[in-house]
Backbone as a printed PyTorch tensor [residue, N CA C, xyz], in Angstrom:
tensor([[[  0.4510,  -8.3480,   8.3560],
         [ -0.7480,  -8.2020,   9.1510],
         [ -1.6110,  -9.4360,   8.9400]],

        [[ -1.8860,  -9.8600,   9.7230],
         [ -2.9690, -11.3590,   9.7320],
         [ -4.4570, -11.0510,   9.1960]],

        [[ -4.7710, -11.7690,   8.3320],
         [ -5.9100, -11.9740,   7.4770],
         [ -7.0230, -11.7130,   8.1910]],

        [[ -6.6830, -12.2650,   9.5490],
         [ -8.3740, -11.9950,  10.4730],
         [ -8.7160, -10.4170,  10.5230]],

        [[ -7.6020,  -9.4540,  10.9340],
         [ -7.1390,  -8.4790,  11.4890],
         [ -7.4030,  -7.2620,  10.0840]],

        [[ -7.1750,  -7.1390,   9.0580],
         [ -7.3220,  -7.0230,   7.7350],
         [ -8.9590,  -7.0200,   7.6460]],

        [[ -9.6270,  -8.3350,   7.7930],
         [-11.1010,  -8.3040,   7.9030],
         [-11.5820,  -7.2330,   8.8580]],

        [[-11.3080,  -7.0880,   9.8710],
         [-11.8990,  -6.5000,  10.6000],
         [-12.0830,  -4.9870,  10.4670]],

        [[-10.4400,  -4.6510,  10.0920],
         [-10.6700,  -3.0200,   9.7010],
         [-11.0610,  -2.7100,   8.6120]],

        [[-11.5080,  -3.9500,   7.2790],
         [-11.7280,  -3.4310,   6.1720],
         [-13.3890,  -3.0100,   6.6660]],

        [[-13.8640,  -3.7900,   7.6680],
         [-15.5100,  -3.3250,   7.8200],
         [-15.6250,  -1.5890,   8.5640]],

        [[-14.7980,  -1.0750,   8.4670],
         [-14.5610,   0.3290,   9.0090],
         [-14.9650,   1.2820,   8.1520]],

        [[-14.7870,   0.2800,   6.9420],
         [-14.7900,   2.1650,   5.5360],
         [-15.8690,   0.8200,   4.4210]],

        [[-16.3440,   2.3470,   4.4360],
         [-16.9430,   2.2200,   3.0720],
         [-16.7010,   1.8150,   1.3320]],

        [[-15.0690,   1.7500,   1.5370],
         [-15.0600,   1.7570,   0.4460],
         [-14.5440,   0.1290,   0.3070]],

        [[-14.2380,  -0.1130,  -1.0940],
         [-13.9000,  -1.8660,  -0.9240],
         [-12.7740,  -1.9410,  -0.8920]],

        [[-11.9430,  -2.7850,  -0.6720],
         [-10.8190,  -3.2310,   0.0150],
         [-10.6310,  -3.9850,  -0.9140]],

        [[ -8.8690,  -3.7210,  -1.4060],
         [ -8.5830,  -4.5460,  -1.9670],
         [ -7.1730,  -5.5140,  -1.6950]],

        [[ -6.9070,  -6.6430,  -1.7130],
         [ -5.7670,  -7.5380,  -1.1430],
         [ -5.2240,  -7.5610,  -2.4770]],

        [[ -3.6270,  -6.9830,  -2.5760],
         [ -2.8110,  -7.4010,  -3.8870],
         [ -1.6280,  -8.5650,  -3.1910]],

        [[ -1.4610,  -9.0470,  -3.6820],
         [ -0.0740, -10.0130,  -3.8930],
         [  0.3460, -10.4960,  -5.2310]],

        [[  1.8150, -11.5540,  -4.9460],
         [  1.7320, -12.0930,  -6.1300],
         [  0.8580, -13.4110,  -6.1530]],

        [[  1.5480, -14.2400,  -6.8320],
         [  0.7630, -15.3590,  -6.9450],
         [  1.3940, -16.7900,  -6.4800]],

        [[  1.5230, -15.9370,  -5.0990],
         [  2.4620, -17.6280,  -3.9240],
         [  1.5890, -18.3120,  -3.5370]],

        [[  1.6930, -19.5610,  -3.4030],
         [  0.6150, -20.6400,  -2.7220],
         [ -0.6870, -20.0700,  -2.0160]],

        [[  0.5810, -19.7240,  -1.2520],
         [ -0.5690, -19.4110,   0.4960],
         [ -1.7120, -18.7370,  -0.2990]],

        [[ -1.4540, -17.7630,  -1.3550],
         [ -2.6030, -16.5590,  -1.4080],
         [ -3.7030, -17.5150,  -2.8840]],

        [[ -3.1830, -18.4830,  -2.8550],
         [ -4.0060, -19.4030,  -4.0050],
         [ -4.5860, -20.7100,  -3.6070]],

        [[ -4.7220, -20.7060,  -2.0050],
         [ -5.2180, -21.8050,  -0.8920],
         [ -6.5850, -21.2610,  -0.8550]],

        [[ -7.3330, -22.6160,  -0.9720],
         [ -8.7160, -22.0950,  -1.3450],
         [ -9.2220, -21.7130,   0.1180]],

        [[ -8.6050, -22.1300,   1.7170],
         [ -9.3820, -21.7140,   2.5080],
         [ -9.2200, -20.2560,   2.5780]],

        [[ -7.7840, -19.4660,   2.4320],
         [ -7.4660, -17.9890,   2.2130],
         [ -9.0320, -17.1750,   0.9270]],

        [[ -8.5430, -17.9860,   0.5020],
         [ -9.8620, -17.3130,  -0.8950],
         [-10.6650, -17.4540,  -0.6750]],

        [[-11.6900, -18.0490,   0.2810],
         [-13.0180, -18.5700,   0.6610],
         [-13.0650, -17.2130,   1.9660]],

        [[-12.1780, -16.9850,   2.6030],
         [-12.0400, -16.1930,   3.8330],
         [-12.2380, -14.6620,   3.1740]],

        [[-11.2890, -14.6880,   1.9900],
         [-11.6430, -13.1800,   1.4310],
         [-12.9150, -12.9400,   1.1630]],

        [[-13.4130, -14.0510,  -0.0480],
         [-14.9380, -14.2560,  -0.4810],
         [-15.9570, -13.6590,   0.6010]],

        [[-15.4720, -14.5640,   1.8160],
         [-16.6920, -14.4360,   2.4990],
         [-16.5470, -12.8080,   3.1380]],

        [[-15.6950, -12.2430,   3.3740],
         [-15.5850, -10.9560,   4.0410],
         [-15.6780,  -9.9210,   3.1140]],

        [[-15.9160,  -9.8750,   1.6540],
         [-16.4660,  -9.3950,   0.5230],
         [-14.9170,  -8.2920,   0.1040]],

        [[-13.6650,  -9.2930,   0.1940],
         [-12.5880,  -8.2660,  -0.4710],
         [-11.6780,  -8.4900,  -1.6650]],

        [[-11.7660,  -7.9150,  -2.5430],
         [-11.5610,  -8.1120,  -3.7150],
         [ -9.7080,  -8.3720,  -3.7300]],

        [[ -9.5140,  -9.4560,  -4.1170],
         [ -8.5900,  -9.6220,  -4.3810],
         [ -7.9910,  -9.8520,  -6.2650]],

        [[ -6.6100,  -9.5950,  -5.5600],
         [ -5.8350,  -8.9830,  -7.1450],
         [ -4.3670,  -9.6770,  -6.7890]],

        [[ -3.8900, -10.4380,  -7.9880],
         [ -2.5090, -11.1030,  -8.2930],
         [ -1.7390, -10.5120,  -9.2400]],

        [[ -0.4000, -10.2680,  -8.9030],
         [  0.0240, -10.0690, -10.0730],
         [  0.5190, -10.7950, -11.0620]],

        [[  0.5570, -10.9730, -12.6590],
         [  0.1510, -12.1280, -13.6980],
         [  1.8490, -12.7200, -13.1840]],

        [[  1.4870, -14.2920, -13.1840],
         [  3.0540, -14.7000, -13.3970],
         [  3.7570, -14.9200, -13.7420]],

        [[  5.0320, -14.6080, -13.5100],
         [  5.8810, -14.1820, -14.1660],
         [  6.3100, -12.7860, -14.2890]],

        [[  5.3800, -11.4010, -14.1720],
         [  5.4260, -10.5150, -14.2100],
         [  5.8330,  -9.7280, -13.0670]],

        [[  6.8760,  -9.1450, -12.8200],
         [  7.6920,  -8.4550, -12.0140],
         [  6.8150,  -6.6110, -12.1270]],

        [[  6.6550,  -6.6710, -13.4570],
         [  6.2750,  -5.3100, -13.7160],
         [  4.6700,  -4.7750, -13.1540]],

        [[  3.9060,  -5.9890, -12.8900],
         [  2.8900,  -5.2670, -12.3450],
         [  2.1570,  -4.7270, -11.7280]],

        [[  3.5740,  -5.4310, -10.9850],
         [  3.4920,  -4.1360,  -9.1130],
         [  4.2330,  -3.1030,  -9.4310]],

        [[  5.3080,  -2.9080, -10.2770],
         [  6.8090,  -2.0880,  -9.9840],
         [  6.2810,  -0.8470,  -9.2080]],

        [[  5.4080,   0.0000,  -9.3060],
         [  5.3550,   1.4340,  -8.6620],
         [  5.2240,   0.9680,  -7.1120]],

        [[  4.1890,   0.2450,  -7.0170],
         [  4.3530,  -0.2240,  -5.2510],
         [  6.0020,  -1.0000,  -4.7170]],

        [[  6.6730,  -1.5360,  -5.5880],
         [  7.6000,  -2.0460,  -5.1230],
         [  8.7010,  -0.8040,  -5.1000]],

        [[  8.5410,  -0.0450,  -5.8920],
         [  9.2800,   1.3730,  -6.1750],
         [  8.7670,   1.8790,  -4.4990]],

        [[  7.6830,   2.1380,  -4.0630],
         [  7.8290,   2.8970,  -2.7270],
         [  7.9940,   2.2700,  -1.8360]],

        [[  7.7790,   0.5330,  -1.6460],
         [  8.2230,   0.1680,  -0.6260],
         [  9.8320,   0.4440,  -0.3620]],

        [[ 10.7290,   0.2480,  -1.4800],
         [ 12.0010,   0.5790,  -1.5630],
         [ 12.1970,   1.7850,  -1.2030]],

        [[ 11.2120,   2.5550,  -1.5690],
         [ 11.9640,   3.7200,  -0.6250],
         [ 11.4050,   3.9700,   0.7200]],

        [[ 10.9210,   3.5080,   0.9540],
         [ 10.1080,   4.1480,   2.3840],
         [ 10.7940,   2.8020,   3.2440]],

        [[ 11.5310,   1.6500,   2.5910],
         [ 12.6820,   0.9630,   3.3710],
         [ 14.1790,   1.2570,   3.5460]],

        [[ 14.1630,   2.5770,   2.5480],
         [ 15.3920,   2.8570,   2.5460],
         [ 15.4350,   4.4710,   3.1480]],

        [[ 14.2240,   5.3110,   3.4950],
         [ 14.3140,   5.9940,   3.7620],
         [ 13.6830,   6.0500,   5.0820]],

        [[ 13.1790,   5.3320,   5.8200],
         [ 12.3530,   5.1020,   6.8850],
         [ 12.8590,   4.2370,   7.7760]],

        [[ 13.1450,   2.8220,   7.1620],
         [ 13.1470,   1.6420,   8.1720],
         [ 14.3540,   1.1530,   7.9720]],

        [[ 15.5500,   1.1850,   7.0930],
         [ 16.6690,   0.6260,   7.3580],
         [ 17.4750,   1.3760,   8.5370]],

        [[ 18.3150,   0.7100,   9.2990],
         [ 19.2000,   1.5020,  10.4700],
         [ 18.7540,   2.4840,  11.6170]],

        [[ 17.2300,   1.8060,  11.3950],
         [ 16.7190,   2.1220,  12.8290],
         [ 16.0030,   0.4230,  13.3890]],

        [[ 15.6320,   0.7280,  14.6140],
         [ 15.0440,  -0.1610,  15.7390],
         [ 13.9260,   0.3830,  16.5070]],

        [[ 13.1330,  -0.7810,  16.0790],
         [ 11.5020,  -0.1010,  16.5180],
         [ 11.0920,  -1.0920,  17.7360]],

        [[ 10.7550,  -0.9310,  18.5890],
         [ 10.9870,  -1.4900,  20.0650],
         [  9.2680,  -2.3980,  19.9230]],

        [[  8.5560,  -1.6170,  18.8710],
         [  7.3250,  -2.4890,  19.2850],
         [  6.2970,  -2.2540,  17.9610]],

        [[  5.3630,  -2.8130,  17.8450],
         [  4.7300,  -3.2450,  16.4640],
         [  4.4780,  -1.8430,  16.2100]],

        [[  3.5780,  -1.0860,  17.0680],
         [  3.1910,   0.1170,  17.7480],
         [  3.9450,   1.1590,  17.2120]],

        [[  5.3580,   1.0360,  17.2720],
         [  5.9590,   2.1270,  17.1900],
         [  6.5860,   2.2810,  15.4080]],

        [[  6.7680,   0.8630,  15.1290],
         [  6.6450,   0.9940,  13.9740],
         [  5.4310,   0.8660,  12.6590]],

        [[  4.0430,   1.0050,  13.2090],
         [  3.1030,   1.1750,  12.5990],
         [  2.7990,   2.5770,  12.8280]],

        [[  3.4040,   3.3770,  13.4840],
         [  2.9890,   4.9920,  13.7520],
         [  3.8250,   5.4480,  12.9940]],

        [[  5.3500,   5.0340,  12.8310],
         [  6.3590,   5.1670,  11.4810],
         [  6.1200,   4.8160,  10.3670]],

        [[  5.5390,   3.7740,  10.1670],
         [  5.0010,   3.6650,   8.7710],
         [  3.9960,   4.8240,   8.4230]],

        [[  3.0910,   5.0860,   8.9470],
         [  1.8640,   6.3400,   8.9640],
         [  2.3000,   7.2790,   8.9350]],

        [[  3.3870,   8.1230,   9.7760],
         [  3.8380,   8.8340,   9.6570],
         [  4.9130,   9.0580,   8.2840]],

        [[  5.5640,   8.1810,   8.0230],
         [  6.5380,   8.2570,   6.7170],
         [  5.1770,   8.0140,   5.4100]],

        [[  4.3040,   7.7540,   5.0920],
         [  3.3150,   7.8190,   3.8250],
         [  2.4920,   8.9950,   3.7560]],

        [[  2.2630,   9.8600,   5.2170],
         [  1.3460,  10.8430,   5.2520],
         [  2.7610,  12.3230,   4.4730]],

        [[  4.0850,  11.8460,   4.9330],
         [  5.0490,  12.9410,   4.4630],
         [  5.6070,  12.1280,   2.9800]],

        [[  5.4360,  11.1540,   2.2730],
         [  5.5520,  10.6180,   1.2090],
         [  4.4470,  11.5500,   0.1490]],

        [[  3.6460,  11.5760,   0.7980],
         [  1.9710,  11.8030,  -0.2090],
         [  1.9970,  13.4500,  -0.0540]],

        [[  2.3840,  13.9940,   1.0460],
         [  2.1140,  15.5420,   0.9890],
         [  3.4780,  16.4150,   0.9500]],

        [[  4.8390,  15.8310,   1.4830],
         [  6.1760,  16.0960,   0.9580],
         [  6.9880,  16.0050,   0.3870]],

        [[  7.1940,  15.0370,  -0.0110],
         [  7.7090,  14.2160,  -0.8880],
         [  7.7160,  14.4420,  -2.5590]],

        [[  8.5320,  16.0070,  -3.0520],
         [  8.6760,  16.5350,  -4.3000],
         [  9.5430,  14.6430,  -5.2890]],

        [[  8.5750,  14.8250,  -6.2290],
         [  8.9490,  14.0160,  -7.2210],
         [  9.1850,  14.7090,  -8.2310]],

        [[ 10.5600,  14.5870,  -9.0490],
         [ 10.7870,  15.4290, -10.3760],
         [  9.7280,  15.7380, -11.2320]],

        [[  9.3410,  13.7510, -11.3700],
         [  8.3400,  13.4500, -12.6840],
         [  7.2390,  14.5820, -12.2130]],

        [[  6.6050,  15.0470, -11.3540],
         [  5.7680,  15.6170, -10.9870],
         [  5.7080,  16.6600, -10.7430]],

        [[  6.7540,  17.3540, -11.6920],
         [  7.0930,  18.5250, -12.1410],
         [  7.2300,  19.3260, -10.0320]],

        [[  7.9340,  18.3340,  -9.2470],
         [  9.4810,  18.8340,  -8.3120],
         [  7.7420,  19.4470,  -6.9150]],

        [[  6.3370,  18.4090,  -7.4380],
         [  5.9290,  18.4560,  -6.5580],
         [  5.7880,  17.1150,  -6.0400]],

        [[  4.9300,  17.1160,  -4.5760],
         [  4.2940,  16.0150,  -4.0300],
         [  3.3400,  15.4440,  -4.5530]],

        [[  3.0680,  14.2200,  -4.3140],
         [  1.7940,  14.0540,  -4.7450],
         [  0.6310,  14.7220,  -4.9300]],

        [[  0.2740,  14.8310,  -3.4210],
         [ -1.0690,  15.5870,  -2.9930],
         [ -0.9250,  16.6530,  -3.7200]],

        [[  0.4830,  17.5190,  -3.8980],
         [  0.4230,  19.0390,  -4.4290],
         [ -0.4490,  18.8710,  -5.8560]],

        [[  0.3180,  17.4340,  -6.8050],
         [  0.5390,  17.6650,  -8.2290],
         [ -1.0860,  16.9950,  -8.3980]],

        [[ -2.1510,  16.1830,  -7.6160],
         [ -3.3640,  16.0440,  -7.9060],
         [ -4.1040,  17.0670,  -7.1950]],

        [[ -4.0600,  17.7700,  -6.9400],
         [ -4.8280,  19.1820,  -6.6200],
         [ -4.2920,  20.3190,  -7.9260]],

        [[ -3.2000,  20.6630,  -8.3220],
         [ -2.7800,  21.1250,  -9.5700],
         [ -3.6490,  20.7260, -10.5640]],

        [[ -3.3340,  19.3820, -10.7340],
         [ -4.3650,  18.6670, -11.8410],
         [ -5.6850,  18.6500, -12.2570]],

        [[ -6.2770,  18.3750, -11.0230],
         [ -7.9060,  19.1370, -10.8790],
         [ -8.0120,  20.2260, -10.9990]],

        [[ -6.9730,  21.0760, -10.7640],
         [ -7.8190,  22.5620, -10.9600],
         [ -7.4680,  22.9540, -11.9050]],

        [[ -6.3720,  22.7750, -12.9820],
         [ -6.2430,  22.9910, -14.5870],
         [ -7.1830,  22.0480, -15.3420]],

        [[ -8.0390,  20.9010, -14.8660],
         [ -8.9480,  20.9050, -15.2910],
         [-10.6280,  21.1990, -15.2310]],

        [[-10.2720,  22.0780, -14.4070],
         [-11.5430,  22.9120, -14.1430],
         [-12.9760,  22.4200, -13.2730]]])
């Protein structure tokens, strides 16, 4: 998604926005960093060298590429940005994880809050 485009919907929500990557050129070009600066979004690298400090996001992109987007054909940006939305909204509320004692997300932080009162 293009940096301009990113700005624009981060002014939608209230909350702050944050840009992760690793630590490739492009995202260490001071006009990119001056552009975040100025649109007030906090950006985050991961240390280099370190593979591990994304792993959980790289863990779901892998699956939501292996369970979503490999061996299909998406005819238009459109159709695969309604697939992406659609495959994270059934990731977060269907999507039984063992570790999470064989619930979903959403299930196992609503569990959580309410055993803690």
């Amino acid at each position: 998604m293009p940096l301009e485009t990113v700005i624009k919907e981060s002014k939608k929500t209230d909350f702050r926005t944050t840009i992760h990557s690793d630590q490739g050129w492009h995202y260490q070009n001071k006009h990119y960093v001056r552009q975040l600066k100025q649109a007030k979004l906090y950006q985050s690298m991961s240390r280099k060298g370190n593979c591990l400090d994304n792993a959980l996001m790289e863990n779901f992109f892998g699956l939501m590429k292996q369970e979503m987007y490999y061996r299909r054909h998406f005819s238009s940006y459109e159709e695969l940005k309604q697939a992406v939305t659609k495959y994270i909204h059934y990731y977060n509320h269907y999507r039984i994880k063992a570790k999470l004692a064989g619930m979903s997300p959403v299930q196992y932080r609503i569990h959580t809050s309410q055993l803690a009162g």
